[in-house]
C-alpha positions as CSV (number, residue, x, y, z in Angstrom):
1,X,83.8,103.4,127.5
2,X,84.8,105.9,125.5
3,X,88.3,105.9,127.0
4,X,89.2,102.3,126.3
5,X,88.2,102.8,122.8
6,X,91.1,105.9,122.9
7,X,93.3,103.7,124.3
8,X,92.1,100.6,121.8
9,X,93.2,103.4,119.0
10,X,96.7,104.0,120.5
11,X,97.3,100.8,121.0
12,X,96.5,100.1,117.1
13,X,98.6,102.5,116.3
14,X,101.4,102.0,117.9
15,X,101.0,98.3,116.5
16,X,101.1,99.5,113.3
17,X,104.3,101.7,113.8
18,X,106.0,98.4,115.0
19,X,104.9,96.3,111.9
20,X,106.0,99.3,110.1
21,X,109.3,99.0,111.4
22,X,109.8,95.6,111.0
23,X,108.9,95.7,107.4
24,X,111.8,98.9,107.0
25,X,114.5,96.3,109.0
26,X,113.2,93.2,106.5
27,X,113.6,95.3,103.9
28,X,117.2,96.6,104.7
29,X,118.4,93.2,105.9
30,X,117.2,91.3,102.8
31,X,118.7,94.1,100.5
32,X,121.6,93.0,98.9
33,X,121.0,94.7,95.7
34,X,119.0,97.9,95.6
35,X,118.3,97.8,92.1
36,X,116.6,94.7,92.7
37,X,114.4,96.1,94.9
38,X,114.4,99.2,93.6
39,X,113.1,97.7,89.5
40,X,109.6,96.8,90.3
41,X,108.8,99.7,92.3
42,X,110.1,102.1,89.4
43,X,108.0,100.3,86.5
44,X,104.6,100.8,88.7
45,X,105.8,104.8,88.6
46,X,107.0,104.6,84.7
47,X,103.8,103.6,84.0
48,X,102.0,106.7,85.0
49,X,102.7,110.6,85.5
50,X,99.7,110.7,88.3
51,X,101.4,107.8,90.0
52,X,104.3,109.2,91.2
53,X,102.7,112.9,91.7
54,X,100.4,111.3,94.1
55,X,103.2,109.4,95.6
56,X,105.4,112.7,95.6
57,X,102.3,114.4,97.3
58,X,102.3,112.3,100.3
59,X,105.1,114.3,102.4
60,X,104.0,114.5,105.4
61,X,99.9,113.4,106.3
62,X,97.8,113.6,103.8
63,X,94.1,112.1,103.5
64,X,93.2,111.5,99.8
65,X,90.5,114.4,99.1
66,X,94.0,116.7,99.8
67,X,95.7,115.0,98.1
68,X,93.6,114.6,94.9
69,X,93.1,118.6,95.0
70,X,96.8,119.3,95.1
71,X,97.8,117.0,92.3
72,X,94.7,117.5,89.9
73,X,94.2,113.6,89.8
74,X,90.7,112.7,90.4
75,X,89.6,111.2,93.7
76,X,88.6,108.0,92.8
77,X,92.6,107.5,91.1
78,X,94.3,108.5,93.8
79,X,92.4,106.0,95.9
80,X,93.7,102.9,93.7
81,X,97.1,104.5,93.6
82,X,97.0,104.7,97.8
83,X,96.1,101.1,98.0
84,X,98.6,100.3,95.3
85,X,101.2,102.1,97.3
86,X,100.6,100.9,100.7
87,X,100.4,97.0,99.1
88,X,104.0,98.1,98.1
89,X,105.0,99.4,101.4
90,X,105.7,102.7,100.5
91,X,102.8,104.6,102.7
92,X,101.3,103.6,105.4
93,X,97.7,104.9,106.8
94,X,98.7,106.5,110.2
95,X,95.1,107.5,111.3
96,X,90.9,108.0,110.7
97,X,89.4,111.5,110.7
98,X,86.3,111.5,112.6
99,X,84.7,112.4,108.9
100,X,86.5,109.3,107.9
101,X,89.1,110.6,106.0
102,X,92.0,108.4,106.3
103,X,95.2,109.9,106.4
104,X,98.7,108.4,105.0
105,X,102.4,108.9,105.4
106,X,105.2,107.8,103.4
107,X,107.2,105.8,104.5
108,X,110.2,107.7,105.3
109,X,113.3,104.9,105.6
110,X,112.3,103.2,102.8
111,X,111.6,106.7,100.7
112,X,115.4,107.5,101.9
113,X,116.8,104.1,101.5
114,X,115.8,103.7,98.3
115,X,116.0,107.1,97.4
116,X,112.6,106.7,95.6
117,X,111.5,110.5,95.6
118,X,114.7,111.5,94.5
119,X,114.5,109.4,91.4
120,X,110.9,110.8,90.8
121,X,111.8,114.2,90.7
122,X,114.7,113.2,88.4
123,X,112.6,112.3,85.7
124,X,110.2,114.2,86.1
């Protein structure tokens, strides 16, 4: 029993690693114009200083209590912000802690591609 549910997991995972990629290949193909793109994206971090350290915090996996004691923003923030930046596609939740801690990623490509972490640092 317990190792279907293992291989139930994988299989969800690797699931989401394919969506994942389609989204990235969507999102190059229909990207004629960066700045397009790229506009929305940048107003949701203009808006806040804790948006893009939270967002600039999530290099590598993260689960949102580490994140929340690394950037000083308090737990229940960077909980919107995480949902706010997985609705835009920019993380993605890679895995459950047995605690329950779920822990994100960037999204790599599209960090690259759009060069959005670059731009953050800029301004910062």
């Amino acid at each position: 029993m317990a190792e279907s549910e293992q291989v139930f997991k994988e299989i969800k995972r690797l699931q989401g690693r394919v969506d994942s990629i389609d989204h990235t290949l969507e999102l190059i193909l229909g990207c004629q114009d960066q700045d397009k793109l790229l506009a929305p994206i940048m107003d949701y971090f203009n808006g806040s200083s804790n948006r893009a350290k939270v967002y600039l915090e999530i290099d590598g996996q993260k689960c949102g209590l580490e994140i929340a004691r690394a950037t000083g923003v308090s737990q229940p923030a960077v909980s919107q912000i995480i949902s706010k930046l997985e609705s835009l596609g920019l993380i993605e939740l890679i895995d459950v802690r047995e605690n329950n801690q779920k822990i994100y990623m960037k999204k790599k490509r599209i960090d690259h591609l759009l060069q959005i972490s670059s731009k953050l640092l800029r301004s910062r």
